[in-house]
C-alpha positions as CSV (number, residue, x, y, z in Angstrom):
1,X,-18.3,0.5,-16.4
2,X,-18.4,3.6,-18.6
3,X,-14.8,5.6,-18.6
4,X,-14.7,9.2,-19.5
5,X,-12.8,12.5,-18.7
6,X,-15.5,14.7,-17.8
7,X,-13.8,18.5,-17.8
8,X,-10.2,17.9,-16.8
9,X,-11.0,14.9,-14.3
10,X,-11.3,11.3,-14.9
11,X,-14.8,9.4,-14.3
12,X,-15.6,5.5,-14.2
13,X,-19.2,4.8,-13.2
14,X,-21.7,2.2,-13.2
15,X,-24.4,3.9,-13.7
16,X,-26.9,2.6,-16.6
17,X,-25.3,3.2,-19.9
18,X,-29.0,4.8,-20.6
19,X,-29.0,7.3,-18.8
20,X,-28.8,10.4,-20.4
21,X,-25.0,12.9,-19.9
22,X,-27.6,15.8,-19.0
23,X,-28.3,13.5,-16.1
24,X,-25.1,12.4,-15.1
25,X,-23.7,16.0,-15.0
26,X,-26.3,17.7,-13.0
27,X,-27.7,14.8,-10.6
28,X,-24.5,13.1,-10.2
29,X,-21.3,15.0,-11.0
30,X,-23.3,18.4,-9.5
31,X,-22.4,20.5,-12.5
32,X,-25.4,22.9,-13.0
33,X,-24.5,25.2,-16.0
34,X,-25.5,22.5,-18.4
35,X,-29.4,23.6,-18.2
36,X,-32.1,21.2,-18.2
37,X,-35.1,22.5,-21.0
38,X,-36.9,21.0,-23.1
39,X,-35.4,17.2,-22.9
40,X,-35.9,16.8,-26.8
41,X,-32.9,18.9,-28.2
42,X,-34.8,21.4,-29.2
43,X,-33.2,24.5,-27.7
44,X,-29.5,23.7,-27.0
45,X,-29.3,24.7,-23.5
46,X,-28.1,21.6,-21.9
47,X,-25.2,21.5,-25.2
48,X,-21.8,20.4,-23.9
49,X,-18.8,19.1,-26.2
50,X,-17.8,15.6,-26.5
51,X,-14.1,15.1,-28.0
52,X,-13.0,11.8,-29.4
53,X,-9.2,10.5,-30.3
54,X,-9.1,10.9,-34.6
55,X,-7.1,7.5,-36.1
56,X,-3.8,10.2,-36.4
57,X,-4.4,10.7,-32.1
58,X,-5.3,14.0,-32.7
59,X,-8.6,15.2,-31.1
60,X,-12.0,16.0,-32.7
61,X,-15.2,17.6,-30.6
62,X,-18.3,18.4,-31.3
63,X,-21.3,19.9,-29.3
64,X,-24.2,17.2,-29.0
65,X,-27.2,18.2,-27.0
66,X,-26.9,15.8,-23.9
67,X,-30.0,15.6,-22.9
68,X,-30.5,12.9,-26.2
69,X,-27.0,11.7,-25.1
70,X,-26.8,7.7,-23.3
71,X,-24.2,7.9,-21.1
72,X,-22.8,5.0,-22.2
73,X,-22.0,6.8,-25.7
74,X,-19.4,9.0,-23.6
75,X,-17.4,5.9,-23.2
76,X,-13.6,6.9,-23.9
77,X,-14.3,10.5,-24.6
78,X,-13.7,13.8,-23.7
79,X,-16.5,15.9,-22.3
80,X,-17.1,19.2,-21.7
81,X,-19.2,21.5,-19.9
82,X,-19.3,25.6,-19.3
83,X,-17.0,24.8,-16.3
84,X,-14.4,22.4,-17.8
85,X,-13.9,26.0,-19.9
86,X,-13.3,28.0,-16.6
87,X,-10.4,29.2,-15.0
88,X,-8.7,32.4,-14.1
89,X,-10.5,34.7,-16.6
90,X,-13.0,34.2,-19.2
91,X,-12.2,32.2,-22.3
92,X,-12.1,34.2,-25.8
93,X,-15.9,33.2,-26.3
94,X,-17.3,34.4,-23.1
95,X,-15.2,37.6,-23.3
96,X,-16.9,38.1,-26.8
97,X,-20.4,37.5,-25.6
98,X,-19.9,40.1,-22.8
99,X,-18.4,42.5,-25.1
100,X,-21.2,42.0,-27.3
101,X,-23.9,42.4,-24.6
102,X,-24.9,38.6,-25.9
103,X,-26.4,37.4,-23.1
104,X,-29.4,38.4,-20.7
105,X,-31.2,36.2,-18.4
106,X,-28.0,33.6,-19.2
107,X,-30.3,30.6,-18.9
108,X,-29.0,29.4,-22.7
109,X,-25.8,31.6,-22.5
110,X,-23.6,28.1,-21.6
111,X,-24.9,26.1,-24.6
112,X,-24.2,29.0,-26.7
113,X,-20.8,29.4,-25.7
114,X,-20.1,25.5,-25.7
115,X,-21.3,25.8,-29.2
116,X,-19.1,28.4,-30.6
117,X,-16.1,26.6,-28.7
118,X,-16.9,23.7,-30.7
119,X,-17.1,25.3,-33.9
120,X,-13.9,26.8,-33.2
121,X,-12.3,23.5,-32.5
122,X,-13.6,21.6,-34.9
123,X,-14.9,23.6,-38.1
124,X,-12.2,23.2,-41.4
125,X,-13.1,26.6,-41.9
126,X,-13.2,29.5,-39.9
127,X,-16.2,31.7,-41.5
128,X,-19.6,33.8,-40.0
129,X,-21.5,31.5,-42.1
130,X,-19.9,28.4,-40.3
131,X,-20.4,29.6,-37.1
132,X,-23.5,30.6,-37.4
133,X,-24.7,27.3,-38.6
134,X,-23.3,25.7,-35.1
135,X,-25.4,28.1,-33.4
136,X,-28.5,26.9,-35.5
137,X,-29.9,24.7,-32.1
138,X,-28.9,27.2,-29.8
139,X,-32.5,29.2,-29.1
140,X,-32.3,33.0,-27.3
141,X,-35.9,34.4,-26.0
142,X,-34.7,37.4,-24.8
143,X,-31.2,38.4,-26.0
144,X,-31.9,39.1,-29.6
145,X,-29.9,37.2,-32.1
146,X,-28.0,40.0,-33.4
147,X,-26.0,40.8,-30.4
148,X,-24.9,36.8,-30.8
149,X,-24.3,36.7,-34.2
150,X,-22.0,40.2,-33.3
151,X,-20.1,37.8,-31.0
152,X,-19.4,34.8,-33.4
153,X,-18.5,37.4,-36.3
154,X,-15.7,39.2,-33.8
155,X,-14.7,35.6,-32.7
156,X,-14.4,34.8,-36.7
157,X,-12.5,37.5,-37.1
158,X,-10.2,37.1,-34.0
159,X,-9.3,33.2,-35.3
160,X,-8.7,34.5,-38.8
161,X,-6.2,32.5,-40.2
162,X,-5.4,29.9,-37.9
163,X,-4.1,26.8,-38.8
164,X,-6.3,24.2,-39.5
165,X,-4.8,21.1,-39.2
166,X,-6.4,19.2,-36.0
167,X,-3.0,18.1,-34.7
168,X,-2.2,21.9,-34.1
169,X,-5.9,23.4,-33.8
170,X,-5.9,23.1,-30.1
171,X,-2.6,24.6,-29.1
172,X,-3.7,27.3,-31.5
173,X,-6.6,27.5,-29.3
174,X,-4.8,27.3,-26.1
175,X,-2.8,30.6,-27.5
176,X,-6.0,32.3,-28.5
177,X,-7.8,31.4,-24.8
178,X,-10.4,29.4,-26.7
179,X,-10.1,26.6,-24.5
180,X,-8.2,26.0,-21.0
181,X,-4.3,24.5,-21.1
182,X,-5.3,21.5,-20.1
183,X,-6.6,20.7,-23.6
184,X,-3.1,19.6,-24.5
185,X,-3.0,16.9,-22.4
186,X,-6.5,15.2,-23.1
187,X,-5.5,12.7,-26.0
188,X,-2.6,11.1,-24.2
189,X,-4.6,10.8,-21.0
190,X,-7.5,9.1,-22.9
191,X,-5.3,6.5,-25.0
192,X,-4.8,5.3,-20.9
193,X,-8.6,4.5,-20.2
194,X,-9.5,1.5,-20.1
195,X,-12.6,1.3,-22.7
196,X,-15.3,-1.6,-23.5
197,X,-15.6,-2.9,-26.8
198,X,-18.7,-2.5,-28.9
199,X,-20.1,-5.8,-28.7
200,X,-23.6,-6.3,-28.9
201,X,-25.5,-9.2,-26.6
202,X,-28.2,-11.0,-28.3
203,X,-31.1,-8.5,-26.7
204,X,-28.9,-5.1,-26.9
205,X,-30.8,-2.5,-28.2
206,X,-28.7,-0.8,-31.2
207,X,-28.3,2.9,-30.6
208,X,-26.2,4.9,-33.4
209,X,-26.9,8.3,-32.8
210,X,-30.0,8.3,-30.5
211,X,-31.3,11.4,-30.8
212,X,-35.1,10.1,-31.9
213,X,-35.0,6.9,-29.7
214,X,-34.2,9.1,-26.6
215,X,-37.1,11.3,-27.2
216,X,-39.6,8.3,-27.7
217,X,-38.4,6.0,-24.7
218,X,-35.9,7.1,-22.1
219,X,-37.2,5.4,-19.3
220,X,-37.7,2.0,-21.6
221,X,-33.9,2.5,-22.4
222,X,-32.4,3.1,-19.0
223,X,-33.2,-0.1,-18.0
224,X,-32.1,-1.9,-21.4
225,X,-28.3,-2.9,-22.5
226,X,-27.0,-0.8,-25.5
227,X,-24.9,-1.6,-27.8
228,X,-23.4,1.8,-29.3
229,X,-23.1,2.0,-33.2
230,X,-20.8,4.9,-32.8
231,X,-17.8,2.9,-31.3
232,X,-18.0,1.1,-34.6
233,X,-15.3,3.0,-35.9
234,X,-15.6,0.3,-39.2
235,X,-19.4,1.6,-40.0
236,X,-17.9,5.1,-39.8
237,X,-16.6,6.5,-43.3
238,X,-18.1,8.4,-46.8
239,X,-16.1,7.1,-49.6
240,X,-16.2,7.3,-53.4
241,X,-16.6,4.0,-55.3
242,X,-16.6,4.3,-59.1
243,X,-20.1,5.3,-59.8
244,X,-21.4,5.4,-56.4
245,X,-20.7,6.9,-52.8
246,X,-20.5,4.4,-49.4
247,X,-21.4,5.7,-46.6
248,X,-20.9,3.3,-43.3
249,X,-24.0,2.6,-41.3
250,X,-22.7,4.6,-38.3
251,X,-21.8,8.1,-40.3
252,X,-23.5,11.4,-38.4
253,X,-25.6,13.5,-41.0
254,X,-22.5,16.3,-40.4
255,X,-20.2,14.4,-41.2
256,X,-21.9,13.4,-44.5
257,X,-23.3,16.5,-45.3
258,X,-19.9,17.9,-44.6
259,X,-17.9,15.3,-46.5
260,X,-15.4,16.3,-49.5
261,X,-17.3,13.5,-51.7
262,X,-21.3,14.6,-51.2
263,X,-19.8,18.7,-51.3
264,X,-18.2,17.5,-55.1
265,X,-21.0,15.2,-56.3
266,X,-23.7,16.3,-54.5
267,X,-23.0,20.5,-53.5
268,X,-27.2,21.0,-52.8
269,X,-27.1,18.7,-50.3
270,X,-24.5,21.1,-48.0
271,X,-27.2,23.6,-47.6
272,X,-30.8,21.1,-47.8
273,X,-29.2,19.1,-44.6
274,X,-29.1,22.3,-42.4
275,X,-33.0,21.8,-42.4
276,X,-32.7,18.4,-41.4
277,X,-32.1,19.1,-37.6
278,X,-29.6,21.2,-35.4
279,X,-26.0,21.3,-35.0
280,X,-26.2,19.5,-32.2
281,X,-28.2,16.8,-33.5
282,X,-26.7,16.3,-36.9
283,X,-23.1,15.8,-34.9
284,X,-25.2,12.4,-33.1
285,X,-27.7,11.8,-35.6
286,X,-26.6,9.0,-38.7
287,X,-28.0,8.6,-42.4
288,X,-29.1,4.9,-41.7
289,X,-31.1,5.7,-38.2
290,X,-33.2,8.3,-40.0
291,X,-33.7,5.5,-43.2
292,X,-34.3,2.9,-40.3
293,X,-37.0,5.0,-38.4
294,X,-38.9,4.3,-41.1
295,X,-41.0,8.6,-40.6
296,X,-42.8,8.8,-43.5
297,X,-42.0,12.6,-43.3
298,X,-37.7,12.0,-42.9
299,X,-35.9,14.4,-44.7
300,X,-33.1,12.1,-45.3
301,X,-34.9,9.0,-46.0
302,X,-37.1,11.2,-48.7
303,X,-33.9,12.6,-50.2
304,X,-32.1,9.3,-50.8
305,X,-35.2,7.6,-52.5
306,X,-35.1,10.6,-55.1
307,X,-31.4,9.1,-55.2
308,X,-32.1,5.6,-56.2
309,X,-30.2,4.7,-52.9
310,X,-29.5,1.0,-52.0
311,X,-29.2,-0.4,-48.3
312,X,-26.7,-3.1,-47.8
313,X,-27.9,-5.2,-44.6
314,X,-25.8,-7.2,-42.4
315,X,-26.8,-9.7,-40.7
316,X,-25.2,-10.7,-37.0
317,X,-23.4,-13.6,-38.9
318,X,-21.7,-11.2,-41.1
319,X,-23.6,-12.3,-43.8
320,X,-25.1,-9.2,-46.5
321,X,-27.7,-8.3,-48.3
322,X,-28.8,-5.1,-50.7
323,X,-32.0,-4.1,-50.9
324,X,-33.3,-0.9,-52.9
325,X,-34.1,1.7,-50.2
326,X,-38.0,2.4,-52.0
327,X,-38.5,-1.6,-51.0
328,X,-37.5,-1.4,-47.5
329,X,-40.8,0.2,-46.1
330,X,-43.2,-2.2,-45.9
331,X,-45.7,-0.5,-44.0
332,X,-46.0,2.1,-41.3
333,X,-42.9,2.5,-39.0
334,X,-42.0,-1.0,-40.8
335,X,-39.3,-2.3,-42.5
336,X,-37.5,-5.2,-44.1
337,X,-35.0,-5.8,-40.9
338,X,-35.0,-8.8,-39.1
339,X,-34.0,-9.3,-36.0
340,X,-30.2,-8.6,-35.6
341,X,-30.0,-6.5,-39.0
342,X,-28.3,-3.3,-39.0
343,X,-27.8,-1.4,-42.0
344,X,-24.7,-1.1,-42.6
345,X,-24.0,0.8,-45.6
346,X,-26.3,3.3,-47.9
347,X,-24.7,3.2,-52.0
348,X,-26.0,6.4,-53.5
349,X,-25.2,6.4,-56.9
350,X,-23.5,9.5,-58.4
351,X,-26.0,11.8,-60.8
352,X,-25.5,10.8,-64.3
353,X,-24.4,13.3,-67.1
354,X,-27.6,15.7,-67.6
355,X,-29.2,15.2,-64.1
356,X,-30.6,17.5,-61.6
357,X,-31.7,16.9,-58.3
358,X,-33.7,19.2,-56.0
359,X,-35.3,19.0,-52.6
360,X,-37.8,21.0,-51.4
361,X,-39.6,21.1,-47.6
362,X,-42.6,23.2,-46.0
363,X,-42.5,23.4,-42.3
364,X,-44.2,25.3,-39.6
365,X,-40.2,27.3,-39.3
366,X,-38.6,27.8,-42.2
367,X,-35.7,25.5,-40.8
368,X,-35.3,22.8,-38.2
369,X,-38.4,21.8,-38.3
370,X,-40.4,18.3,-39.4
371,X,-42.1,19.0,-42.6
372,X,-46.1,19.2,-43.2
373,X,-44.6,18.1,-46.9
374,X,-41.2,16.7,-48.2
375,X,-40.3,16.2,-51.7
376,X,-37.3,15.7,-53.5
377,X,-36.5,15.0,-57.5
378,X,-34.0,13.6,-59.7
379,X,-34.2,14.4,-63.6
380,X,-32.5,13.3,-66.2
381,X,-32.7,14.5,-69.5
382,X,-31.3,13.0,-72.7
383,X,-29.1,15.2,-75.5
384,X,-32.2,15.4,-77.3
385,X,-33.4,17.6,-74.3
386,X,-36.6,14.9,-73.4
387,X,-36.9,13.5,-70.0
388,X,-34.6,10.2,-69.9
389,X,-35.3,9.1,-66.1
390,X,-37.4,10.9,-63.2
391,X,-37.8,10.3,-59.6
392,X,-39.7,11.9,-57.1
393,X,-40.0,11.1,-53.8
394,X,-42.9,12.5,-51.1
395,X,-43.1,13.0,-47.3
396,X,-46.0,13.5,-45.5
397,X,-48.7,12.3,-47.8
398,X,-48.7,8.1,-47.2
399,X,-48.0,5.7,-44.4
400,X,-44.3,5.7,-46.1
401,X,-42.0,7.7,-47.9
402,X,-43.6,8.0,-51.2
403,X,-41.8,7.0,-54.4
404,X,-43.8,7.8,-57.8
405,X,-44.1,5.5,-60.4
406,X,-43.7,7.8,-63.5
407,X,-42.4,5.5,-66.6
408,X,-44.8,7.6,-68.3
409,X,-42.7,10.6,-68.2
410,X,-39.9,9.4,-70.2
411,X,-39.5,10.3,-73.5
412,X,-41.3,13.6,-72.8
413,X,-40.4,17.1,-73.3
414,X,-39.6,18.8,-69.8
415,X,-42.4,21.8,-70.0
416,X,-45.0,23.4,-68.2
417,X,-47.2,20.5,-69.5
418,X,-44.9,18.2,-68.1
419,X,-45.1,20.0,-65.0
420,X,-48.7,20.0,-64.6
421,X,-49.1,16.1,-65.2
422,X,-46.4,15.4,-62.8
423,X,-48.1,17.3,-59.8
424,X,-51.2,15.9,-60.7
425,X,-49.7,12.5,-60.7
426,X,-48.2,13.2,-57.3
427,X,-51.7,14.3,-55.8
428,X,-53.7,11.1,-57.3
429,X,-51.1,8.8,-55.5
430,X,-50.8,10.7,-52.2
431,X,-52.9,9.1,-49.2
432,X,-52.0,11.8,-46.7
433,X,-54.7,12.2,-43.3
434,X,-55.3,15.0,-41.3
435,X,-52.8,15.8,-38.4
436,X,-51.3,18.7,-36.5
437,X,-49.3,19.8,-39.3
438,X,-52.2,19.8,-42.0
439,X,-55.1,18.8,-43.3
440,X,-55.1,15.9,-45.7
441,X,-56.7,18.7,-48.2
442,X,-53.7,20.8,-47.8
443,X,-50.9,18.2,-48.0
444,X,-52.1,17.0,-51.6
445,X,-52.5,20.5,-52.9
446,X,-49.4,21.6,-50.9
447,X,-47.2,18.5,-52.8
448,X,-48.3,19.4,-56.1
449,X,-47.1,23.0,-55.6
450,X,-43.7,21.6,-54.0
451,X,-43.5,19.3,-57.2
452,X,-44.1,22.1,-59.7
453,X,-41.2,24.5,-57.9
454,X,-38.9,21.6,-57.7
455,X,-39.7,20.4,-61.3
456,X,-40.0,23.4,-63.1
457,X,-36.1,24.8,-61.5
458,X,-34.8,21.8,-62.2
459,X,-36.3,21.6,-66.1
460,X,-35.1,25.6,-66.5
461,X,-31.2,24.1,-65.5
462,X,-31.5,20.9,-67.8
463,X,-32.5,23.8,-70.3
């Protein structure tokens, strides 16, 4: 039985954990503003808010694409669609997009406003920037962006300076008509439900964020039992460990990339996550699922090898292992997980003293796209200014995430020289075929020029 307060009324169903929310809100509950599209979260019109109790019973939301989203994922949460925000008059957001002449045909208008409702509940920072970023899977073909970005500027500058603590964000809210009275209420009433535990039978498919296994095989999983990742609030956390950074198995790529640990040790990878995916993916999606999907072309898994990461696996016993994340693929789409695995943890160790690190992607859209070619870098250099330790790591050019062997780099000066060996070096040991997104031509020359940019900026900072 799955338990959940869908808008401001309680639900218990038994209908397959699989199933997707999108689903269960149009076919069963009969809610049709959430818009079935393109089934793939791709364009944010079926985005609806799912709100969780935080350890301190405070509430946090964020807006997930639901057509990626098993019901059973929904269990003991809050969810939200475009009529859980109605009531008497328009909410704050809506009157904005009106004001703003932000919407047209209004087929995407209810994701859109779901989205900036989310960023205003959840967001540690009220800023344009910010909301524009939760707007990033939110697609418009005939409004014109401008007239939305108008809207979540004047909605910026109508929450100016409100208090961001999440124990008194939503009666802010509440004040501001963000979000309907009944808000108040929601934690209390969902510390009542009655909730399953995550426990996994021996068959359960794993699903931590889903948003790639519910693309590939939705029918296959509707008929399968889940175990959910995400109730595994002990596989949730980004912590600093000496000369390393923990991240638990079951940690969404936003909450990484927005972490005060990766934003001190790590500041690029803020921005290079936004091209990742979506908003409303990277709130679902987790580091390890994109390192377990084993893509040769993941953005994530192609960072962290640049990173020297390390995988610590755990077996269903309890018992661990580490293995180096460049010796866990060991061939196409396979890797070194045995049955009843899960990865756990990923260690990423901090950049030493004189490192740089740089990632670099070339995509059909500039953002939000998979890559024809993926490459990231880590150099260090050594006080005498020659090149102590490189990495560099390739997507798109082998049958797994490339790391290069480049021993013969150290001790070298970082120059244009340099620069010129490395990218032929990365051409000789790509194996990359011919696909939709290139020719295997184009994807070798294309990573040499990606590993002269990233090579040469990162050499001019050393310098």
């Amino acid at each position: 039985m799955t338990s959940f307060i869908l808008n401001n009324s309680p639900v218990s169903t038994d209908k397959s954990p699989g199933m997707t929310l999108l689903e269960f809100v149009r076919d069963v509950s009969c809610l049709s503003g959430t818009k079935e599209a393109c089934r793939e979260g791709e364009c944010g019109a079926c985005t609806v808010l799912v709100g969780s109790r935080r350890p301190d019973g405070a509430m946090s939301y964020k807006a997930c694409a639901s057509c990626l989203l098993p019901l059973g994922d929904a269990d003991g949460c809050h969810v939200v669609t475009v009529e859980g925000l109605g009531g008497a008059d328009l909410t704050l957001v809506q009157k904005l997009i009106v004001g703003h002449s932000a919407s047209q045909c209004g087929f995407c208008t209810p994701g859109i406003v779901l989205s900036l409702t989310g960023f205003a509940l959840g967001a540690a920072r009220i800023s344009y920037e910010g909301a524009v970023d939760a707007l990033d899977g939110n697609i418009c073909r005939c409004t014109g962006y401008a007239a939305i970005r108008n809207a979540a500027r004047a909605l910026c500058e109508g929450l100016a300076g409100m208090d961001a603590a999440p124990a008194r964000r939503v009666g802010e809210l509440i004040s501001a008509g963000v979000v309907p009275d009944y808000f108040k209420d929601i934690p209390s009433r969902l510390s009542r439900l009655k909730t399953a535990p995550p426990q996994a039978a021996q068959n359960a498919v794993l699903v931590a964020g889903g948003t790639d296994l519910f693309v590939q095989k939705p029918e296959e999983l509707m008929e399968s039992e889940l175990c959910f990742l995400s109730k595994r609030s002990d596989l949730d956390y980004v912590k600093e460990d000496g000369e390393v950074l923990r991240v638990g198995g079951a940690t969404t790529i936003e909450d990484f990339r927005l972490s005060g640990p990766v934003r001190r040790h790590f500041p690029a990878l803020e921005r290079d996550f936004l091209l990742h995916s979506s908003a409303i993916l990277r709130n679902k999606a987790t580091l390890a699922g994109n390192v377990v999907n084993a893509s040769p072309i993941g953005d994530a898994t192609i960072i962290l090898l640049a990173l020297a990461a390390r995988l610590v696996i755990t077996a269903a016993g309890g018992k661990k292992r580490e293995v180096p994340l460049d010796k866990f693929f060991l061939g196409y789409k396979k890797t070194d997980l045995a049955c009843g695995e899960i990865v756990s943890e990923i260690v990423i160790p901090l950049l030493p003293a004189g490192a740089r690190y740089r990632f670099e992607k070339v995509s059909n859209r500039a953002t939000l796209d998979i890559a024809a070619v993926n490459s990231a870098l880590r150099l260090v250099t050594s006080p005498e200014g020659t090149i102590a330790d490189l990495r560099v790591s390739a997507g798109g050019v082998a049958a797994v995430p490339l790391l290069l062997a480049l021993e013969s780099f150290k001790g070298r000066k970082p120059d244009a020289a340099a620069a010129e060996a490395l990218a032929d070096a990365a051409s000789d040991a790509a194996r990359p075929i011919d696909d939709i997104r290139g020719s295997a031509a184009y994807k070798k020359l294309l990573l040499g020029q990606l590993v002269r940019a990233h090579f040469n900026a990162a050499a001019g900072e050393a310098a």
